[in-house]
N, C-alpha and C positions, 0 to 999 in steps of 0.2 A: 527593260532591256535596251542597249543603244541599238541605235534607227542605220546605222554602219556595221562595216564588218570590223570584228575585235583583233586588234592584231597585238602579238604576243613573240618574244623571244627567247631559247630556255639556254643555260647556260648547265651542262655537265660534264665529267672528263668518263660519261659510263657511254658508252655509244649505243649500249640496247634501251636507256633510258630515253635515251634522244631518239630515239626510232620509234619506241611506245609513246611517247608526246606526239610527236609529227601526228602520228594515226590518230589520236583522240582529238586534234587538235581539229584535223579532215572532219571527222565526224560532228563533233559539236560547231563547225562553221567557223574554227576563230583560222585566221590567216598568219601563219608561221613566217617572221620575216626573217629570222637568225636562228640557226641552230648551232651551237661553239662547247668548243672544250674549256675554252678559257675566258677570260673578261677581254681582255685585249683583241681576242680573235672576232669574239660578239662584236665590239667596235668597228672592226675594219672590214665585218661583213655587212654590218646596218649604213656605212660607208655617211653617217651626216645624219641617217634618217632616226627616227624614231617607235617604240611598239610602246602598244598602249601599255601593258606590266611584262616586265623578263621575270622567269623563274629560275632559280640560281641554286647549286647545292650549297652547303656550309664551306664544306672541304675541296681544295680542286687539286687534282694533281700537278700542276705547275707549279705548288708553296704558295700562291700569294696569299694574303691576308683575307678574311672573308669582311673586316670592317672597309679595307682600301677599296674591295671590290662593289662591295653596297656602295658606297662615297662617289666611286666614280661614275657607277651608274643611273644613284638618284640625281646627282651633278647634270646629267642629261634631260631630266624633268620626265623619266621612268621609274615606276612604282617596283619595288621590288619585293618579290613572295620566294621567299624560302622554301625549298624542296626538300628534304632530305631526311636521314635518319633521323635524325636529332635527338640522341645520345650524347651531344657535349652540352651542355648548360651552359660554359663559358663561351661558348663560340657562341651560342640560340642571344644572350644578351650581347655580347657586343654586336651582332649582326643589325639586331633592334635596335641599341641605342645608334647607329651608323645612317639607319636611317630606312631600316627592310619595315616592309607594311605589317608581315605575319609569318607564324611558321607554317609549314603542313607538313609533315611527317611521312615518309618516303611508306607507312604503313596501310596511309589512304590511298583509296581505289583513284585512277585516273579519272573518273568520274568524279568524285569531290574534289580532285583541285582544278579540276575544269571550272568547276562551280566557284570554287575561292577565287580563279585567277578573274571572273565574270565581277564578285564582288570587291576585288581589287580594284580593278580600272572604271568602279563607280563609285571609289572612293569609299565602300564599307568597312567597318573594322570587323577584322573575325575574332571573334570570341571564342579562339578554342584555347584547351590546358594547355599548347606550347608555350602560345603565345602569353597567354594570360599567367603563367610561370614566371616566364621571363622578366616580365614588365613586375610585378607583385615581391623577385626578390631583389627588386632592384636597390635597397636600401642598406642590402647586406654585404655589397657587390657595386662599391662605387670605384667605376675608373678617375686615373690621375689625370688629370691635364698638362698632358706632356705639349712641348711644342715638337715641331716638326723635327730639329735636330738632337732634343733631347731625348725623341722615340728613334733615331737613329746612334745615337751614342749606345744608348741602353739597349737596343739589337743587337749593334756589334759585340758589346764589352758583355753580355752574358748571354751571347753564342760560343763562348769561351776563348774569344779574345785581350790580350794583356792592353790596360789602359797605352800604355806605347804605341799597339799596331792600331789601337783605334783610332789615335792619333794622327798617325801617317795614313791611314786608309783615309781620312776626311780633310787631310790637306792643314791641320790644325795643331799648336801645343797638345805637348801632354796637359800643364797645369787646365789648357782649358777645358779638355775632354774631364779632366777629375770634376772640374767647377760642374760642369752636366749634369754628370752623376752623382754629385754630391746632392743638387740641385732634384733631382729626380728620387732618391733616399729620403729628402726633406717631403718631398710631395707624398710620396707613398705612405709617410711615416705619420703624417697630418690625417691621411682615410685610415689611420690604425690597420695600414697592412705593412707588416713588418719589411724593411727592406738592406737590412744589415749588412746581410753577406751578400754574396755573387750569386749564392743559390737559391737566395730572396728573390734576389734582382731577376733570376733563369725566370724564378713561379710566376713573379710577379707580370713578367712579360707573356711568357704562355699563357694565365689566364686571360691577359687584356690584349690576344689574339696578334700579337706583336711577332712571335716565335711561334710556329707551327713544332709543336710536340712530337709529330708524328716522323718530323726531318732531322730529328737530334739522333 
């Protein structure tokens, strides 16, 4: 056990979850330094500082992404543990490949992720079926390596916007918004995930956490 108190941040848009955290947090001694609905709120509450692991749902009600939101937080040199239902497989690996330590399943008693966030912030791997899912069908399941513009071309243009306004929405030709996307069809089409149409292009984003499904 560490010789200090463990301090811990959760991130969820349920407000009775963030209230049952707080309580178990009191009880097991860890020091709750942020409590947020959002990533960006956790930010400008922790104002500079740092918690030993945040726990984070998948889904937030703001839309963001659950990969940009691991990103920005491991960016901080904070471990991140996964809360939540975890019903979406596509979201559970890209949260892991982004960079989250492990799942725990909104099914476990606050007591076990009391436990998991303890063996988080000393650096243990948990070995449960989310996580160990995730990571085992990662072979079937390879994201593209898009860059930064070519995962905002491919957001816009199959949110179902016409190559034109994707164009004018980024300041840029058409020809070059097509070069993107053609460019991004080439990538997808190299992991043998078909990327033909627009409707490819919707899936292919949805699974690779790029498009929130649940906002279309």
């Amino acid at each position: 056990m560490l010789n200090r108190v463990l301090t811990v941040a959760i991130v969820d848009d349920h407000e009775a979850v963030r209230y049952g955290f707080a309580g178990a947090c009191e009880e097991f001694g860890y020091k709750l330094e942020a409590s947020a609905s959002t990533v960006s709120d956790l930010m400008h509450q922790l104002d500079g500082n740092t918690a030993d692991v945040v726990v984070m749902d998948l889904s937030l009600a703001d839309g963001s992404l659950v990969g940009e939101n691991v990103r920005t937080i491991v960016s901080e040199d904070m471990p991140v543990l996964i809360f939540s239902i975890a019903d979406r497989p596509k979201l559970i690996r890209t949260a892991i490949k982004s960079g989250a330590h492990a799942i725990v399943p909104k099914s476990e008693s606050m007591h076990e992720l009391m436990n998991a966030i303890d063996l988080t912030s000393r650096g243990v791997f948990i070995n449960n079926a989310e996580t160990t899912a995730a990571i085992d069908s990662d072979q079937d399941f390879k994201i593209a390596q898009l860059t930064d513009r070519e995962r905002q071309v491919l957001t816009l243009y199959a949110s179902g916007l016409a190559l034109k306004q994707v164009a004018y929405q980024l300041g840029v030709e058409r020809s070059t918004a097509k070069e993107h996307i053609d460019r991004v069809r080439r990538k997808y089409s190299k992991l043998g995930r078909h990327a033909g149409t627009k409707i490819d292009l919707l899936r292919r984003a949805i699974e690779d956490g790029y498009i929130n499904e649940e906002l279309l």
